[in-house]
DRENDO-1510 file (C-alpha; in Angstrom, 1 decimal, always signed):
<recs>
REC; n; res; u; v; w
REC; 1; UNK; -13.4; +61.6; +8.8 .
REC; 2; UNK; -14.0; +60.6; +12.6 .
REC; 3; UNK; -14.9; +57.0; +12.2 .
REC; 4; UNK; -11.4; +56.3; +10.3 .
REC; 5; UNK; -8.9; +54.3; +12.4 .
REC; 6; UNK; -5.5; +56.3; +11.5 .
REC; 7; UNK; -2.1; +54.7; +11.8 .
REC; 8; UNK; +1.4; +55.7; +10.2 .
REC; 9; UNK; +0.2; +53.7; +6.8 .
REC; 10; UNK; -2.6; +55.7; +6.4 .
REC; 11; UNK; -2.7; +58.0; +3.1 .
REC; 12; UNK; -5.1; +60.6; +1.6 .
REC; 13; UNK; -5.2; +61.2; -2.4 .
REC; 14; UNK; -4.1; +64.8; -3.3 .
REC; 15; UNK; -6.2; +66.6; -6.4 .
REC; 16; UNK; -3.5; +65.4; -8.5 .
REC; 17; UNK; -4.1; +61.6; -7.9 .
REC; 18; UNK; -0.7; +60.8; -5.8 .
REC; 19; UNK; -1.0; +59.5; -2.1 .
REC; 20; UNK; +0.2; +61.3; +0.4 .
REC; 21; UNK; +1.3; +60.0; +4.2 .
REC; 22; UNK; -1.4; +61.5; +6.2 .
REC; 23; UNK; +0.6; +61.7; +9.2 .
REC; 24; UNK; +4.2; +63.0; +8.7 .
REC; 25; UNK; +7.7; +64.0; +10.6 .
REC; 26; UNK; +8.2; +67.3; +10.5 .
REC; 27; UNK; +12.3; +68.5; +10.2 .
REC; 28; UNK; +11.8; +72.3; +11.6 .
REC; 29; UNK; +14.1; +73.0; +13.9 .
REC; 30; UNK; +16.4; +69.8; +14.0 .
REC; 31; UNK; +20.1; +69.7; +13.7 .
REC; 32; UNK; +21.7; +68.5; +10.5 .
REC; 33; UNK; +22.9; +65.7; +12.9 .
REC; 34; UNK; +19.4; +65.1; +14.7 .
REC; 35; UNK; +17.6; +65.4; +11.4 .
REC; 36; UNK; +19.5; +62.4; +9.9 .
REC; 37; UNK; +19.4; +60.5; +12.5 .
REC; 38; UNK; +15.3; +61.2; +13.4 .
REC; 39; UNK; +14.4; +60.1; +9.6 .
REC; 40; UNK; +16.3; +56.5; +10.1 .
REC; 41; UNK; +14.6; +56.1; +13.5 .
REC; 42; UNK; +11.0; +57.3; +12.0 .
REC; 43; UNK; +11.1; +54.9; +9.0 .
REC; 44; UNK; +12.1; +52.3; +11.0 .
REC; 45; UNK; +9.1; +53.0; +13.2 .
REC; 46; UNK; +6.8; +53.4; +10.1 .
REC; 47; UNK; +6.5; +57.2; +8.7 .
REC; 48; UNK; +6.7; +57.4; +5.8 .
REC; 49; UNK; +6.5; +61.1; +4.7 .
REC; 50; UNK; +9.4; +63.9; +6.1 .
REC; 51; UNK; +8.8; +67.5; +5.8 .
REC; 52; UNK; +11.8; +69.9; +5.4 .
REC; 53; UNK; +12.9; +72.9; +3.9 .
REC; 54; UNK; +15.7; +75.1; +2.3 .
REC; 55; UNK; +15.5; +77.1; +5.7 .
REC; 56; UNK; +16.0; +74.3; +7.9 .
REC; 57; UNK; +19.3; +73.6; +6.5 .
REC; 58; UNK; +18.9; +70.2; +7.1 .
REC; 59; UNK; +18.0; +68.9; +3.2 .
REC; 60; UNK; +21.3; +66.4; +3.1 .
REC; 61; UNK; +21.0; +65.5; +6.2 .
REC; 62; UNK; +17.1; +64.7; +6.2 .
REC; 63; UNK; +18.2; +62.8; +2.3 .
REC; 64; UNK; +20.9; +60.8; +3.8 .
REC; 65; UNK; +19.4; +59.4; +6.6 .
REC; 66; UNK; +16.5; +58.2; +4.3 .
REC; 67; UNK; +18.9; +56.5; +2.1 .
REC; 68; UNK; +21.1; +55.2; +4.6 .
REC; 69; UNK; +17.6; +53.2; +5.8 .
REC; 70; UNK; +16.6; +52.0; +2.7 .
REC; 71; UNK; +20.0; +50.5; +1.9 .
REC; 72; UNK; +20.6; +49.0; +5.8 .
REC; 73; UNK; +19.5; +45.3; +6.7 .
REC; 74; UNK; +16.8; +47.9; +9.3 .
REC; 75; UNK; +14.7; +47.9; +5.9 .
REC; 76; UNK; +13.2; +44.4; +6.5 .
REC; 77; UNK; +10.2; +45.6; +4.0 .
REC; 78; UNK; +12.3; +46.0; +1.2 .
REC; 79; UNK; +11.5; +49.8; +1.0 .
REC; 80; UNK; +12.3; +51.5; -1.8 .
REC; 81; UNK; +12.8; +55.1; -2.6 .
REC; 82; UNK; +8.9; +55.2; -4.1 .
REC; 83; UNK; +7.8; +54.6; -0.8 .
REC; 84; UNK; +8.9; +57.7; +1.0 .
REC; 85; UNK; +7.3; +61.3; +0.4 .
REC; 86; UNK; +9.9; +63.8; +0.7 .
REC; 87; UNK; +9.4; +67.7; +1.3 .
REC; 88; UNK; +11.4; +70.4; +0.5 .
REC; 89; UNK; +10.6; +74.4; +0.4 .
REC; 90; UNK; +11.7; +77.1; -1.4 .
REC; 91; UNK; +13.2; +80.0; +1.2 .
REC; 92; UNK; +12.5; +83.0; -0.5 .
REC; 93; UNK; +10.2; +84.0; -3.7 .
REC; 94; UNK; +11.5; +85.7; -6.4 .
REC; 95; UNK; +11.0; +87.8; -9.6 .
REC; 96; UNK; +14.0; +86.5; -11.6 .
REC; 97; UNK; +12.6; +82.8; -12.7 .
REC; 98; UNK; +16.0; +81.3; -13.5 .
REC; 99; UNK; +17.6; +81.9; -9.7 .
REC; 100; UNK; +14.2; +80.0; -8.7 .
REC; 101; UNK; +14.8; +77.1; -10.7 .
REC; 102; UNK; +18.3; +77.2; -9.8 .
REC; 103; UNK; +17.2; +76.9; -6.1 .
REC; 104; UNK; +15.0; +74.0; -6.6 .
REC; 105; UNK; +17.5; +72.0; -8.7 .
REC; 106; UNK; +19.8; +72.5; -5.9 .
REC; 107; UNK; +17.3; +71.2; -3.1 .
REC; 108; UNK; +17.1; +68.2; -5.2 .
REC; 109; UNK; +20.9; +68.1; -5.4 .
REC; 110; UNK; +21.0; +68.3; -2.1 .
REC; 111; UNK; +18.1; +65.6; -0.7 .
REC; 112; UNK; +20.1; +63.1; -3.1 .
REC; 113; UNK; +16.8; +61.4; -3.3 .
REC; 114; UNK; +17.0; +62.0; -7.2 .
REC; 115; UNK; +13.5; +64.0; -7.1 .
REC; 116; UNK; +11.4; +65.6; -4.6 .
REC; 117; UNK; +8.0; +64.5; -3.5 .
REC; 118; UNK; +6.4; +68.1; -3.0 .
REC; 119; UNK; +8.0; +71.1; -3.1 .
REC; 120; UNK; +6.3; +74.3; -1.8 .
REC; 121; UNK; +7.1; +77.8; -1.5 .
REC; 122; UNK; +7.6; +78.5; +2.0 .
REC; 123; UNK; +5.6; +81.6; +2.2 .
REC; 124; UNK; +3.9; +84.4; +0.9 .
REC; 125; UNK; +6.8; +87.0; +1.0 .
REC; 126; UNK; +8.3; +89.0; -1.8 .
REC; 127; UNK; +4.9; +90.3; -3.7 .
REC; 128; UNK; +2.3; +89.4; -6.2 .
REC; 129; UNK; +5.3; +89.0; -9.5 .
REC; 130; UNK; +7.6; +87.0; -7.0 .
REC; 131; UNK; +5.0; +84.5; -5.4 .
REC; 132; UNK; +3.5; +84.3; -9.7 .
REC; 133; UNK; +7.3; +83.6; -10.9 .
REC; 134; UNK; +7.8; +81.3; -8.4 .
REC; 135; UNK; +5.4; +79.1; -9.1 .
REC; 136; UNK; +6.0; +79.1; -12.6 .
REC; 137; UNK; +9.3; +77.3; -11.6 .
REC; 138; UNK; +7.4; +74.6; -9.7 .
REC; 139; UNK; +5.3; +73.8; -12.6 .
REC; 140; UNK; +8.3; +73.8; -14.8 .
REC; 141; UNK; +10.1; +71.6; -11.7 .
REC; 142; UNK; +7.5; +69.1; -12.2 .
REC; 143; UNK; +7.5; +69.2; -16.4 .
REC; 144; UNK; +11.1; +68.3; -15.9 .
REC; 145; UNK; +10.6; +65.6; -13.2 .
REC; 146; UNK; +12.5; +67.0; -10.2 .
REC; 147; UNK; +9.5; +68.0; -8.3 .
REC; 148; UNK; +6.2; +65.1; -8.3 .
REC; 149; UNK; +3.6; +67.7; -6.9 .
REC; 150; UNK; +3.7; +71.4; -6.1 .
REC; 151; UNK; +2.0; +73.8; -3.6 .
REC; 152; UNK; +2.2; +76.1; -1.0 .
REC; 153; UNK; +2.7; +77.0; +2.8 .
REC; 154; UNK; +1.7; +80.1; +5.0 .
REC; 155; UNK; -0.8; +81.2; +2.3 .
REC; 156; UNK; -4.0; +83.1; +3.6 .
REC; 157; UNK; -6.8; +83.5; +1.7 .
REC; 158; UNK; -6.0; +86.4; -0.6 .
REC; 159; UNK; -2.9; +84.6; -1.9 .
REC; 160; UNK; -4.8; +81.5; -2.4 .
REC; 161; UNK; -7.5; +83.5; -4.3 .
REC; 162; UNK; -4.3; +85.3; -6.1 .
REC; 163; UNK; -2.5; +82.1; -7.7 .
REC; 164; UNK; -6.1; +80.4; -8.2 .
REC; 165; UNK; -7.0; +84.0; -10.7 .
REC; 166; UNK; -3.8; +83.1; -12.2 .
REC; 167; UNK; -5.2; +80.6; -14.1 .
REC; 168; UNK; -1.8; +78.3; -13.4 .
REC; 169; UNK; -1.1; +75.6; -15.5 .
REC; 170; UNK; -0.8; +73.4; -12.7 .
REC; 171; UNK; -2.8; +74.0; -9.2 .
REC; 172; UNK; -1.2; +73.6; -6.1 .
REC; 173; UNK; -2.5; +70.9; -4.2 .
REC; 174; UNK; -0.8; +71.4; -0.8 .
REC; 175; UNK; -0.9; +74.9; +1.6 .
REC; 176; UNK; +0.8; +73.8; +4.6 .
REC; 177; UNK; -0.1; +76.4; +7.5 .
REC; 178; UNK; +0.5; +76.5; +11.6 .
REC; 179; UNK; -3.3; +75.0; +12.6 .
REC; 180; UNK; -4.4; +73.1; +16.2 .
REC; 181; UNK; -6.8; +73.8; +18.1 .
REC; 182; UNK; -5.6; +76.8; +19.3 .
REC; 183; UNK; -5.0; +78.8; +16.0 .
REC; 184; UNK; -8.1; +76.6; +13.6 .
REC; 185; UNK; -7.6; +78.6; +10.6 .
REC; 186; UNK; -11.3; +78.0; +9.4 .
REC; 187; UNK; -11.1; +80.6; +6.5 .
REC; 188; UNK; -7.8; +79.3; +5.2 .
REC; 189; UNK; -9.1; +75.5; +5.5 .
REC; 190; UNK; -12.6; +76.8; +3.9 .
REC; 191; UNK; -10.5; +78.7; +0.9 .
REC; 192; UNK; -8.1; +75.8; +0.6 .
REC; 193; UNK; -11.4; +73.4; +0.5 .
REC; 194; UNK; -13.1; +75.5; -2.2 .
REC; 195; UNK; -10.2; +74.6; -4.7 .
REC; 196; UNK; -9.6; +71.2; -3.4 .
REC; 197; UNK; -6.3; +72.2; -1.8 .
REC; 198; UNK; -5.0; +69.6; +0.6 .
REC; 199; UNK; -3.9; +71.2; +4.2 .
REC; 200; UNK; -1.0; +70.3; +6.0 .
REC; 201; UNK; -0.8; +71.3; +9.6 .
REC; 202; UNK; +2.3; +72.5; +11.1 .
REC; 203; UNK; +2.9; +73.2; +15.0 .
REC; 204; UNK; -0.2; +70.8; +15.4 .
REC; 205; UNK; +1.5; +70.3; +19.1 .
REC; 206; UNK; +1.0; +74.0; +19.4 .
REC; 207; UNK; +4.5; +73.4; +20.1 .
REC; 208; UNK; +3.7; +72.0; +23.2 .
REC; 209; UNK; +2.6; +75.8; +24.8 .
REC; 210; UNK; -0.6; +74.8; +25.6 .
REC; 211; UNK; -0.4; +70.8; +26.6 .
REC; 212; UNK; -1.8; +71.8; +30.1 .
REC; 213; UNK; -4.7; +73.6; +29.1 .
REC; 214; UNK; -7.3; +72.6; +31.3 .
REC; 215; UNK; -9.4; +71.3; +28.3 .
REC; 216; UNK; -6.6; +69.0; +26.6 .
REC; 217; UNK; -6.2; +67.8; +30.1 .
REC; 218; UNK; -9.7; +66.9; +30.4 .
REC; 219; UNK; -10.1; +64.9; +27.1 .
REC; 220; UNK; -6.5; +63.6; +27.1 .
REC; 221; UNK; -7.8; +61.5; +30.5 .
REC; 222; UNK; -11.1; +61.4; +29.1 .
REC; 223; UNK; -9.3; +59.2; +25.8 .
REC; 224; UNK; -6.4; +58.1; +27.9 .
REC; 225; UNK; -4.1; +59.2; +25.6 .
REC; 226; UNK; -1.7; +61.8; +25.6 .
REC; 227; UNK; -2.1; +65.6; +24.8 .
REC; 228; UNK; +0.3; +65.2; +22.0 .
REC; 229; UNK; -1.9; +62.2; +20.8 .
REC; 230; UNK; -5.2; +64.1; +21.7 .
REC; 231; UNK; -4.6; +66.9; +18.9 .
REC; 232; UNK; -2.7; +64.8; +16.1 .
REC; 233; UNK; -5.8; +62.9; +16.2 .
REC; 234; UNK; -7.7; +66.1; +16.6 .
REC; 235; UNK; -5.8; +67.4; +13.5 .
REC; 236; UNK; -6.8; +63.7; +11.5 .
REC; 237; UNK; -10.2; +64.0; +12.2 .
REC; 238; UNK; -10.4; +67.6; +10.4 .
REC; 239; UNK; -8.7; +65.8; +7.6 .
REC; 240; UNK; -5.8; +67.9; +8.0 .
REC; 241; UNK; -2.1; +66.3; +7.3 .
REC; 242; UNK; -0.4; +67.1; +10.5 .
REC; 243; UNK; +3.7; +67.3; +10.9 .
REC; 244; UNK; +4.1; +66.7; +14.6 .
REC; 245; UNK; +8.1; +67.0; +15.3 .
REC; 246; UNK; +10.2; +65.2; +17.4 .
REC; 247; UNK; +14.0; +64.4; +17.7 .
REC; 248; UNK; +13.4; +61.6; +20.5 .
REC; 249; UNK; +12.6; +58.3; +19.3 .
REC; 250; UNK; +9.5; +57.0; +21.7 .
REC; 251; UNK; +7.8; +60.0; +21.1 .
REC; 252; UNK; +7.8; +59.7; +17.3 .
REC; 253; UNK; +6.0; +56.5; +17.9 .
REC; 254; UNK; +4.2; +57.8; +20.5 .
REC; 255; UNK; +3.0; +61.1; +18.7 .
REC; 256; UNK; +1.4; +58.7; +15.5 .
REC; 257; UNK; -0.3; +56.4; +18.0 .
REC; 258; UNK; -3.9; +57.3; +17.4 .
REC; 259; UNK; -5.6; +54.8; +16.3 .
REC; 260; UNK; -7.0; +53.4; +19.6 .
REC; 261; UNK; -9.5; +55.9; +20.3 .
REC; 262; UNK; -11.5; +58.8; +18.6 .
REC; 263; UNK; -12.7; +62.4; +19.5 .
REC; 264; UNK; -16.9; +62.4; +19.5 .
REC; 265; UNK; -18.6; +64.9; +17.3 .
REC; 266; UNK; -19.3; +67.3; +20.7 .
REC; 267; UNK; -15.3; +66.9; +21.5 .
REC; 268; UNK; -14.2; +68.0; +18.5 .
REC; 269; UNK; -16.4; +70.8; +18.7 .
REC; 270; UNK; -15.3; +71.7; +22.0 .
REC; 271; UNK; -11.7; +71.5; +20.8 .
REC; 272; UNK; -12.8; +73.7; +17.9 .
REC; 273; UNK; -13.9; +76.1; +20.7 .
REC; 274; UNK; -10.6; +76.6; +22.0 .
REC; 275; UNK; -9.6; +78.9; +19.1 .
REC; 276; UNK; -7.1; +81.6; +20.3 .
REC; 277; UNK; -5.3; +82.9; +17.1 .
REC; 278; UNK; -2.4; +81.8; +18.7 .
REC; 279; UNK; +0.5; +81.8; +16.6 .
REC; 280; UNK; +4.1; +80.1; +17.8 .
REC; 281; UNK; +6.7; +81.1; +15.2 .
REC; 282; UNK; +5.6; +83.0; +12.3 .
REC; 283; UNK; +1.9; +84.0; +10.3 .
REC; 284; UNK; +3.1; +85.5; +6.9 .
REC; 285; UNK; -0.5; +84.5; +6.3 .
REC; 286; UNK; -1.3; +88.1; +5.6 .
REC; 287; UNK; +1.6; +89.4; +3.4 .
REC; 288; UNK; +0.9; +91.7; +1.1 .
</recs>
């Protein structure tokens, strides 16, 4: 991966065939307000992939402003809704399979994108029958056509091992999990890699706790780039799809502007080094 030059048009093929934006916005935490207005500034900019949720409340918002741009003379490509990967999670798992479908028609519903890109279930919570039930939906989701790809997010190794023993009809090929170089998640990443599951890296700022850490500091002036920059490109190298968020518009461009430099072997290792565990929201990683 570290000799590839990365930019905001580069893509990496899932399992399943489809290409997916390898560097993406990521919604958490934005207003309804900022998130509609951050996914008109971002495509303008060049992302091309946004990653929100049923629990970020933002799903209209986030759909609107992505077809406000494609219909607005800003859309001097001649973008169409094909061009955009759109993410949306389910907020809770659960055992009665209708009220699951029902949730992920209404994320639909409410992205007005006609179809979501990937849909995931957000985490691991609710127990063996409500994590198997749930992705019976997705698979039925995509059957129907209101869900392209499926997968998952905050799984840890036994629940990857779990819905892989399940023999499912279709495999996820996303687990979207908190990894930087503070919290590298080698045994997720090695159980995602033994079943060709895709990772996508959220918090892959470390949510900016740890931007002065002597080490970042070091290689940021060592790349002249910025910390931010320093472990997007870091997360890129790994081969990881990372979701760095941002409601202010030079940083988004700033963030995805990695392509001018890259992290030696003995860098990355050193980055590798700074493992911590350190976890900035939530690790439902190991629910039962």
């Amino acid at each position: 991966m570290s000799s590839s030059s990365f930019s905001l048009a580069t893509k990496i093929k899932l399992p399943n065939g489809k290409l997916i934006p390898q560097i993406q916005l990521g919604l958490y935490l934005m207003s309804r307000q900022e998130a509609k207005a951050a996914t008109r500034w971002a495509l303008a900019v060049g992302y091309r992939g946004f990653d929100s949720a049923q629990m970020y409340r933002n799903e209209r918002e986030a759909g609107q402003g992505i077809g406000d741009f494609l219909a607005s003379p800003e859309n001097t490509e001649g973008l169409t809704r094909e061009d955009v990967w759109y993410t949306s999670k389910l907020a809770s798992n659960g055992t009665s399979y209708q009220n699951v479908r029902r949730s992920i028609k209404q994320s639909v519903e409410a992205c007005g994108l006609g179809y979501i890109d990937l849909f995931l279930l957000h985490s691991p919570y609710g127990g063996r029958e409500a994590r198997l039930t749930s992705w019976k939906a997705v698979e039925d989701a995509i059957d129907e056509g209101e869900v392209k790809s499926g997968g998952v997010s905050n799984y840890g190794v036994a629940h990857i091992e779990e819905l892989m023993a399940s023999k499912p009809r279709i495999a996820p090929v996303i687990n979207q999990i908190e990894v930087h170089p503070f919290n590298t998640q080698t045994d997720i990443r090695a159980a995602c890699a033994k079943y060709g599951i895709t990772v996508e890296a959220y918090a892959p700022l470390a949510r900016a706790m740890r931007m002065r850490h002597p080490t970042i500091s070091e290689l940021s002036k060592k790349y002249s780039c910025t910390p931010a920059q320093l472990m997007v490109r870091w997360s890129l190298q790994h081969g990881l799809v990372p979701l760095p968020k941002s409601t202010k518009r030079e940083r988004l461009l700033e963030n995805a502007n990695v392509g001018g430099f890259e992290i030696s072997d003995v860098d990355m290792e050193k980055m590798d080094g700074l493992d911590e565990r350190l976890v900035t929201d939530w690790d439902p990683t190991d629910a039962p």
